[in-house]
C-alpha positions as CSV (number, residue, x, y, z in Angstrom):
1,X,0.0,0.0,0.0
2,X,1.0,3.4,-0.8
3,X,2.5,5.9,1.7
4,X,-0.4,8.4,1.3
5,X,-2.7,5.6,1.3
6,X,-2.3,5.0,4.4
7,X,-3.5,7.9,6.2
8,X,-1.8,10.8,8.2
9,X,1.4,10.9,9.1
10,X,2.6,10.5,12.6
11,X,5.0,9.6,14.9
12,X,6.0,5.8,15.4
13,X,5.3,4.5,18.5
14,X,7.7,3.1,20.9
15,X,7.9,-0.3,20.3
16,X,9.3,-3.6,22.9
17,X,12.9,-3.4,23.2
18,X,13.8,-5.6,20.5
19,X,11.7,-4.6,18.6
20,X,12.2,-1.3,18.7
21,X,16.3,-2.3,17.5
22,X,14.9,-3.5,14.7
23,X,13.4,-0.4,13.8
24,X,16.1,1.7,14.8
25,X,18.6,-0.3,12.5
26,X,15.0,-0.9,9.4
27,X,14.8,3.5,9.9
28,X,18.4,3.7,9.1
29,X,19.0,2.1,5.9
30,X,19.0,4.6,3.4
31,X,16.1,6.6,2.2
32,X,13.6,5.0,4.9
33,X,10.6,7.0,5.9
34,X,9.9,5.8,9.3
35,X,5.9,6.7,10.1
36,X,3.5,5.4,12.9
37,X,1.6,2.0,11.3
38,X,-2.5,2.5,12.0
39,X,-5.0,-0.2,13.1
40,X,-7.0,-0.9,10.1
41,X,-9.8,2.1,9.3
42,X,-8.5,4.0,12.1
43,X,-6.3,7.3,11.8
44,X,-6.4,7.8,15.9
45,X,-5.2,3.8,17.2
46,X,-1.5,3.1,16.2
47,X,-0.9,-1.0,15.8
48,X,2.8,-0.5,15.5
49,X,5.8,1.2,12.9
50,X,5.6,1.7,8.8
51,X,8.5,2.0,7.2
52,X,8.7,3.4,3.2
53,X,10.9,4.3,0.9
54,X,9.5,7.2,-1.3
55,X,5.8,5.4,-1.9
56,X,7.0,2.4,-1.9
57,X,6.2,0.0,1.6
58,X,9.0,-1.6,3.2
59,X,7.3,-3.1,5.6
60,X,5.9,-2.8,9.4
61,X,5.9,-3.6,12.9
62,X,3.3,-4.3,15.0
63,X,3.2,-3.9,18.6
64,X,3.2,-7.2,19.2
65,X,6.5,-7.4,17.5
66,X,5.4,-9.4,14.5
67,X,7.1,-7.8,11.2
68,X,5.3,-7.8,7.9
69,X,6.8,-7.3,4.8
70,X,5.9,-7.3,1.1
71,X,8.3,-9.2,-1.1
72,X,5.8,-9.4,-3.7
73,X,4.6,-13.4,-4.5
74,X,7.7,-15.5,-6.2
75,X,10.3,-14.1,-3.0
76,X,7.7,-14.8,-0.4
77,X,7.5,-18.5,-1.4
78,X,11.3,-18.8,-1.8
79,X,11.3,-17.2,1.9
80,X,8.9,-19.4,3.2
81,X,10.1,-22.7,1.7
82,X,13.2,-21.6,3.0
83,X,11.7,-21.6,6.0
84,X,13.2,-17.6,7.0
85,X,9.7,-16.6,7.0
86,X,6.2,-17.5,7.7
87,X,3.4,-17.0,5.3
88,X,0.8,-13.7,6.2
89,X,-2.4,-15.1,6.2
90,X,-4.0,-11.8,4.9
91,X,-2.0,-11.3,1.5
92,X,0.3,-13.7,-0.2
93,X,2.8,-10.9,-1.2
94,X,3.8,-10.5,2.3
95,X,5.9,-12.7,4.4
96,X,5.6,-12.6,8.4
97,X,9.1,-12.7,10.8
98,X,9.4,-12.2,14.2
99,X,11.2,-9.2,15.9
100,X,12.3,-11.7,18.7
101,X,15.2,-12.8,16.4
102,X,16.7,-9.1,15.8
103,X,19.1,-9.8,13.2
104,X,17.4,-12.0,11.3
105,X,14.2,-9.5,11.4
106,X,17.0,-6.8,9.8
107,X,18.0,-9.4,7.4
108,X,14.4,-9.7,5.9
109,X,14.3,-5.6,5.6
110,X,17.2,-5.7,4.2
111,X,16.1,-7.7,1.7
112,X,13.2,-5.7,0.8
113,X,15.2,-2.6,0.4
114,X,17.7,-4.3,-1.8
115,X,14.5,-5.4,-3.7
116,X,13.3,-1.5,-3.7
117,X,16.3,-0.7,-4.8
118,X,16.1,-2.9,-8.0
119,X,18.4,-5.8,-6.7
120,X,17.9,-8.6,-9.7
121,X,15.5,-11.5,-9.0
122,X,18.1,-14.0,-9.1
123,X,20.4,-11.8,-6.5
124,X,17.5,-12.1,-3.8
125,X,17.1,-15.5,-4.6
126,X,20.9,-16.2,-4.0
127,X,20.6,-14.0,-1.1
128,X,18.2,-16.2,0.3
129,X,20.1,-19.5,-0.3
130,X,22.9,-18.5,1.2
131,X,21.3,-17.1,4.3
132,X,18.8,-20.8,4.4
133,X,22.4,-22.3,4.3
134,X,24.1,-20.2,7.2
135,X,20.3,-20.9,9.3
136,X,20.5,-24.7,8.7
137,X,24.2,-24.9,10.2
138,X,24.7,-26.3,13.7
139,X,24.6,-24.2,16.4
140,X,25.7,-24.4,19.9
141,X,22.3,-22.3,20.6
142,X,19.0,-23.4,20.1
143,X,16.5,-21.0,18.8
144,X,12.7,-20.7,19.7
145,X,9.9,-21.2,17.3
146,X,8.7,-18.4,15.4
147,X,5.2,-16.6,16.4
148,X,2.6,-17.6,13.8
C-alpha cells in the first residue's frame, strides 16, 4: 500500500525493546521513511511502525513485534520454503518474521530494500540460499519457534 494511502502521518510508537532495535537499524538504511503503522480504518489507534521508501512499503511492525513485509509473491515463497519466513495469512505478497530474532528481522528488511532498490530476482534468490544455508548450520544455541 502506498505511503499516502495510508492515512496521516505521525510519529511511530515506541515499540518492545527488540523490537524497537529493529526499527532503529530498518529506519536507518537509506532513504527509509519511518511513520506510525495504524490499526486498520483508524487514523487515531496506532498498531505499530511503517517504514517506506518514497511510496513504496518496506514493511511494518506491530506492537506485538510481529514484522510484515511485502516481497511481492515468487520471493515470499522462496522465503517461506526456506523456511526464514512464515506466510501472512491476509495477503500472499507479504511474508511474516518475528522481531524476537533481531538480526534476522533486519536481514528480511534488508532484503526488501535491496529489492526496492532494484536488486535482480536472481540476487535475492541467492541471497536467500545463502542465508537458508548459514540458518540450517549447527549451532551451539538453540532458537525458539517463530510466532505464527
Amino acid at each position: 500500500m502506498s505511503r499516502q494511502d495510508k492515512g496521516r502521518i505521525a510519529r511511530p510508537p515506541r515499540l518492545g525493546p527488540t523490537a524497537q532495535r529493529v526499527a532503529d537499524d530498518v529506519g536507518a538504511l537509506p532513504d527509509v521513511t519511518v511513520q506510525a503503522h495504524w490499526e486498520i480504518g483508524s487514523q487515531t489507534e496506532v498498531n505499530g511502525t511503517d517504514f517506506y521508501v518514497g511510496e513504496d512499503e518496506l514493511g511494518h511492525i506491530h506492537l506485538d513485534g510481529e514484522a510484515h513485509v511485502p516481497v511481492g509473491r515468487a520471493l515470499a515463497d522462496e522465503l517461506i520454503r526456506a523456511k526464514l519466513a512464515a506466510r501472512f495469512p491476509w495477503s500472499r505478497d507479504f511474508v511474516a518474521v518475528d522481531t524476537d530474532d533481531a538480526a534476522h528481522a533486519i536481514w528480511i528488511f534488508g532484503l526488501r530494500r535491496a529489492q526496492i532498490g532494484g536488486a535482480a530476482s536472481n540476487e535475492l534468490r541467492e541471497r536467500i540460499r545463502s542465508r537458508a544455508g548459514a540458518k540450517q548450520a549447527p549451532s551451539r544455541r538453540s532458537s525458539g519457534g517463530q510466532r505464527r
